[in-house]
C-alpha positions in Angstrom: 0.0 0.0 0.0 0.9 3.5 -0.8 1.7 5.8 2.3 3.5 9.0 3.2 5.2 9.9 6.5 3.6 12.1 8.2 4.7 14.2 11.4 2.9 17.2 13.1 5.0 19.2 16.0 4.0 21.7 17.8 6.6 24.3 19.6 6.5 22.0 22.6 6.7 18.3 21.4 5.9 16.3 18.5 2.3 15.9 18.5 1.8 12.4 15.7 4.9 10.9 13.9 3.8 7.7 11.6 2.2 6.7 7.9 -0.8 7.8 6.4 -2.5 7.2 2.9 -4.2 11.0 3.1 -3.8 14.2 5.0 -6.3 17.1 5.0 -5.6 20.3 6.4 -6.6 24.5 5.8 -3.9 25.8 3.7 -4.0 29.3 3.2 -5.9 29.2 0.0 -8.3 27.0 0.9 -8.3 23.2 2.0 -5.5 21.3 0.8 -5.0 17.2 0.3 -2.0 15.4 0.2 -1.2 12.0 -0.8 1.6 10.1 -1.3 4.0 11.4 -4.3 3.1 15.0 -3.8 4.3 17.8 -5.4 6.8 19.2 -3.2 5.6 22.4 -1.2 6.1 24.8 1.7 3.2 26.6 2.5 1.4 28.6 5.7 -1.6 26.9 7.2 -4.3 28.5 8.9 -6.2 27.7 12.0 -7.6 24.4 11.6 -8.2 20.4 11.7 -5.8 18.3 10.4 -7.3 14.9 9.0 -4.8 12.0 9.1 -6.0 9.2 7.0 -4.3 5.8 8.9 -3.3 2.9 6.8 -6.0 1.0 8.3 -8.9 3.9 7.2 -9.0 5.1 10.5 -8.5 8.5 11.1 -7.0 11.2 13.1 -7.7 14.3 14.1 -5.2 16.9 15.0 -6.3 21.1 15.6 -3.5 23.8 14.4 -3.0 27.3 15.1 -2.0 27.8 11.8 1.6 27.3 11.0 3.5 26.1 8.4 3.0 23.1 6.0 6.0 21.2 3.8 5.4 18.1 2.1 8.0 16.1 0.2 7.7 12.9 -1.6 7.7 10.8 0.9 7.0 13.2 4.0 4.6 15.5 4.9 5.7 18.0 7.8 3.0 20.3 9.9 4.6 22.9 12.2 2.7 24.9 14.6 3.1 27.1 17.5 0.1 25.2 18.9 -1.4 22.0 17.8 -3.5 19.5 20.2 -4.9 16.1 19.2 -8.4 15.9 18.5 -9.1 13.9 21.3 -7.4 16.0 24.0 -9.7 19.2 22.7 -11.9 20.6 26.0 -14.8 22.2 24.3 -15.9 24.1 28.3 -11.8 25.8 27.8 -12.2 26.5 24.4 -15.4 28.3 25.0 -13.9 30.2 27.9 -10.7 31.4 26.1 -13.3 31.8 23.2 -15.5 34.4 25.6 -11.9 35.8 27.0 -11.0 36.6 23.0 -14.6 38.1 22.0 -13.7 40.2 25.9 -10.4 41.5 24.9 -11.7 42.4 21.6 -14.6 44.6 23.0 -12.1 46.5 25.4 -9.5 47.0 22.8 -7.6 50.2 23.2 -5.1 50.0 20.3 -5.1 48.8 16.6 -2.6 46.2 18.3 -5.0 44.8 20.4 -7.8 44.9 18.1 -5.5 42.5 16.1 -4.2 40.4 18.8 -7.8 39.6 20.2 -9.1 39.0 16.7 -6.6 36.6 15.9 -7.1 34.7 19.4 -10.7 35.0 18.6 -9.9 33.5 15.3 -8.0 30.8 16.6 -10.8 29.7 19.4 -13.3 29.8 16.1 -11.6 27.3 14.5 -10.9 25.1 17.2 -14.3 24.7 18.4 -14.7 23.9 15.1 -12.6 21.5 14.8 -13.8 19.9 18.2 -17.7 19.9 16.5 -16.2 17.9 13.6 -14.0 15.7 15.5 -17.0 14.7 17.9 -19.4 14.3 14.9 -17.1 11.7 13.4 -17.3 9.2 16.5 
């Protein structure tokens, strides 16, 4: 069978590390699919769910903060500042740092932290998101 390594690491440790036969994520652009034999790439990624497709058909579920993508060949890399399997998301803490965001961007005093609380908010947004779709697909 046909797979590609695939690793995702986030700044503080490496998050998955094995073979898949698909990976989904949110590129930039819009959602991007890699299989094995890719065009080579280097991309950003935006806040998001990463699909894993497992050898066996299962899947896994991985949120980004956005980051960066590069796939070879044989190897597809995710970086990100912040990434958290899907099953380790807390929906009642990413609601409460989603009401913090939505907070800071009410009381924003500057054009910096008008950007800084709508990219948190941003952020939060997608990974409830990406905790909806992960829980929809068990």
């Amino acid at each position: 069978m046909n797979t590609i390594h695939v690793d995702v690491v986030s700044a503080e440790e490496s998050i998955f590390s094995g073979e898949a036969r698909f990976v989904a994520l949110p590129g930039e652009a819009g959602e991007l699919g890699i299989f094995p034999r890719h065009t080579p790439l280097i991309t950003r990624i935006k806040p998001g769910s990463v699909r894993i497709e497992m050898p066996d058909g299962s899947e896994e579920f991985v949120f980004v903060a956005g980051g960066i993508l590069e796939v070879q060949p044989n190897c597809v890399t995710v970086l990100s500042d912040t990434a958290i399997r899907g099953k380790d998301l807390d929906d009642e803490k990413a609601q409460k740092a989603k009401a913090a965001a939505e907070e800071a961007l009410k009381n924003a005093k500057s054009e910096l932290d008008l950007a800084k609380a709508q990219s948190e908010l941003a952020v939060m947004a997608a990974q409830i998101a990406a905790l909806r779709k992960f829980r929809q697909k068990r």
